[in-house]
Structure formats: C-alpha cells, structure tokens
C-alpha positions, 0 to 999 in steps of 0.5 A: 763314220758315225757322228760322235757327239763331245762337248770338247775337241782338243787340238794339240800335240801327242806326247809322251812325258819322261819325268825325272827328278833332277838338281838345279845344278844338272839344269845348269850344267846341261844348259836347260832353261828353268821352268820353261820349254825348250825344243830339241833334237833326237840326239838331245832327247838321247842325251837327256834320257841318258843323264836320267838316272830314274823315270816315269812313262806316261803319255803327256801333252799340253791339251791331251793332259786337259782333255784327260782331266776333263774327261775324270771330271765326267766331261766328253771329249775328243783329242786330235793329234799325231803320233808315230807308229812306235812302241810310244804312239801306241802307249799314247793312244791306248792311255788317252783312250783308256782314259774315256777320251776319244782319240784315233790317228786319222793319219799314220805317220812311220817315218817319224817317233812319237813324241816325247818332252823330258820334263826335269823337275827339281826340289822346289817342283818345278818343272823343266820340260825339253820337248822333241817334237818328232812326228808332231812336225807332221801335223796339218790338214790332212789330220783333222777329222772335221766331223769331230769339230763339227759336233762338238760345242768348243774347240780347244787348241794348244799354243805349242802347236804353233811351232810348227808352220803346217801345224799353225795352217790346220789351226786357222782351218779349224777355227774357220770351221768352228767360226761358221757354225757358231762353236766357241773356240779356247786358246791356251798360251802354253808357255811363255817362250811359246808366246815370244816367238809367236806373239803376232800370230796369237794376237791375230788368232785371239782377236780373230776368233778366241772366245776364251783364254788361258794363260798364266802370268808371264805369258799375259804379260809377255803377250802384251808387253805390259804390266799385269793390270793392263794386260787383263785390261786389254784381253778382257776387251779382245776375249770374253771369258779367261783365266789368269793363273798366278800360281800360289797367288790363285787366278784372276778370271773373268766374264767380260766386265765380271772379274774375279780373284780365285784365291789358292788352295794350298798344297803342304808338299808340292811334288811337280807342278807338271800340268797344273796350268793343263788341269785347271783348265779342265775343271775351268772348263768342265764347270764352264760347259755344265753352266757354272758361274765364272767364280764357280769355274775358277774354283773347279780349276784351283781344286784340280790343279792343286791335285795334279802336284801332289804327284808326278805327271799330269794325269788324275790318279783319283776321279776329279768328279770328287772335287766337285761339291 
C-alpha cells in the first residue's frame, strides 16, 4: 500500500444513524434512557424501527461524524472501522468516502449487520440514541491498518469502542504504536453512561497516553466523581489540552495552565443536537492542527456545533471552510 499522508486517523464505530422524531411520552413508554446511549439487540433494533413512523438514513458514528466535519473544514484524514457486508456497510463507507474521508475495511466481516444507533429526538432536541452494535463487536487487531497511524500527526479514539472487550485490546495496541513514534493521541468520553461503565479504564488510558481530551460536563464529572471545578482541576494535571462542553453554556478549554470560557452561539430553533459534541471536536481540532491558539480552537468548535443542530444528523450540509473567519 502506498503511504497516505493525514493529519488525523480516527478510531471508532461505523454506524449507520436512523433519526426519528419522537415524544417524551413514547421515550417513556419504550423504556429508553433521555439523552443518553443505550446498547441493544437485533430484535430491539427491529421493534424500535417498527415504532418509527418516519426516518432519516445517514451513515453516522461518534468519531466518523467528526472525521466527516474535519474533513468540511479542509482537513485530512483516515476513519478505521468495521462494517458488515450488507446494504448499510456499503451506505457507510461509499458516504464516508464521499465525503473526502479516507476509509477501507481491512477486514470483511458477513456474518454480522452493519451497525445501526436509533436516535429518538423529542421537541426540545434532544436526542436519545439506542445503538445496536452489530459487526462493530468484531472490531480488533486484526482491523487496523497500522500505516494509517504511522503517518498521520494525532490518533483520535472514541470512547464507545470500549464496549467491546477486543475492540478496547486494538486501542491499547494503537496507542503504543502512536506513543513510539511521538504522535499525540485524543480521547472523546462519549457519553456519560459510557464512562460509568469504563471509569477505570478511561482513567488508566488518559494518564497513560492522552495528549488531548473531550468531553462535555456529566461525563467529567461522572469521570471524577467530583464537582466541576475540580474535575477540570484534576484533567489539566493528567491531559495537556481539552475541551469541556457545557452545552448552552459554551465550553471551557485549556492548554495546561491557560484556561478559557468559550461563550455559545446561540441557535434561535435548535432541530437535534446529534453530533454536536462530534462536531466541535472537529473544528476544536481542525483549528489545533492548523496552529491556532486554544481560544481560537474553542471558537471553531462553538461555530460547528452550533451548525450541526440546525438540522437532522450530524454531517455538515454546507462547507465548514465557511465559518472559519
């Protein structure tokens, strides 16, 4: 294979999103957790759609989403992930690719479905995402094309990935390999539930090799078990630079001892907030890899994020490169 040069590669699952608007009410009655991520089985993945009246299909994914908007600001990258060899795989990777994001199962996997996350979203805009995992249990080892990381300047990994036990050995192996060669590695929390059931491994992976951190506030705090202020105490000690979202707060982010409160922009008729924790990350990011200063990166991210729920999914309908002043 022919060396292909990206400032990023992103780790993560490859999902296909199925975004519905719902109520409060059938939230209740189907028994799905507000605002949060819960993991499901093929028959509950069936019902759910069943109870879906009208949806949209796009290919989805926590770090894909942010590769994707890294990519509409101008940015390179890669996405390393596993699909299914079905109607949805093939959705995924020729959007992913569509979308100037480099991405190519190393491994192919037909037994399993493509991976799908039911994301329920009620009037308010939130949403509530029910993920059926599918061929993404297979990830490991055997899935990463090492060279990808090899060349490419950061190492961004999804927290969900830890949801799966080989899936968490092929994290540890790629970040020894980013660790030897000097190449800073992110770590997005993912969601708060996520983090409850893996505090002690995301805490031995941050002090172990994170260079930067994202998360937004209950995931800090769930992190830490603490109250805000000394939560971004304690990961400004173990990370260099992160970001904190606060949602219609804004963002804290930092560059070890430099802090900064980014405040929100604010959107009139929020549709979904989907992806808005993804894409702040991109432009958090895009800016970080083109030299901006911290706040500066901050602001990118506010911009993005603030675009992304004006609209169903979490994939830029415009050209990011136009918020960038």
């Amino acid at each position: 294979m022919n060396k292909i040069n990206k400032y990023i590669t992103f780790l993560g699952n490859a999902i296909v999103d199925i975004i519905a608007e719902t109520s409060d009410e059938l939230l209740n009655e189907l028994d799905i957790p507000k605002g949060g991520m819960q993991l499901i089985s093929t028959k509950t993945a069936d019902n759910l759609i069943g109870n879906i009246k009208k949806s949209v299909v796009v290919s989805g994914g926590s770090a894909a989403n942010t590769a994707v908007g890294f990519s509409s600001f101008g940015g390179n990258s890669c996405f390393i992930g596993q699909t299914g060899s079905d109607e949805f795989g093939d959705l995924f990777s020729k959007d992913i690719n569509k979308s100037n994001v480099f991405f190519q199962n190393k491994t192919s996997n037909i037994f399993e479905k493509t991976s799908k996350s039911i994301i329920l979203v009620t009037p308010d805009a939130e949403r509530s995402m029910s993920t059926f995992l599918g061929a993404s249990v297979s990830f490991n080892i055997k899935c990463i094309n090492e060279d990808l990381i090899l060349n490419s300047q950061l190492l961004y990994i999804e927290g969900y990935l830890f949801d799966q036990p080989e899936a968490k050995k092929a994290i540890y192996h790629c970040c020894e390999l980013a660790k030897n060669k000097n190449i800073q590695i992110a770590l997005s929390l993912s969601d708060l539930f996520c983090v409850e059931r893996h505090r002690d491994d995301f805490l031995n992976l941050i002090i172990e090799y994170v260079d930067i951190i994202f998360a937004n506030e209950e995931e800090i705090k769930s992190l830490y078990q603490l109250n805000l202020y000394d939560c971004i105490k304690l990961i400004k000690h173990d990370v260099k630079i992160g970001a904190i979202t606060l949602g219609s707060k804004g963002s804290i982010v930092f560059e070890t001892k430099n802090e900064y409160v980014i405040n929100p922009i604010q959107v009139k008729s929020p549709v979904d907030t989907t992806g808005a924790g993804d894409l702040f990350a991109a432009g958090f990011l895009y800016g970080y890899t083109h030299k901006y200063s911290i706040k500066e990166c901050g602001n990118l991210g506010s911009k993005a994020a603030a675009e992304i729920i004006t609209y169903y999914g979490a994939r830029p309908k415009i050209s990011l490169k136009k918020l960038i002043n």
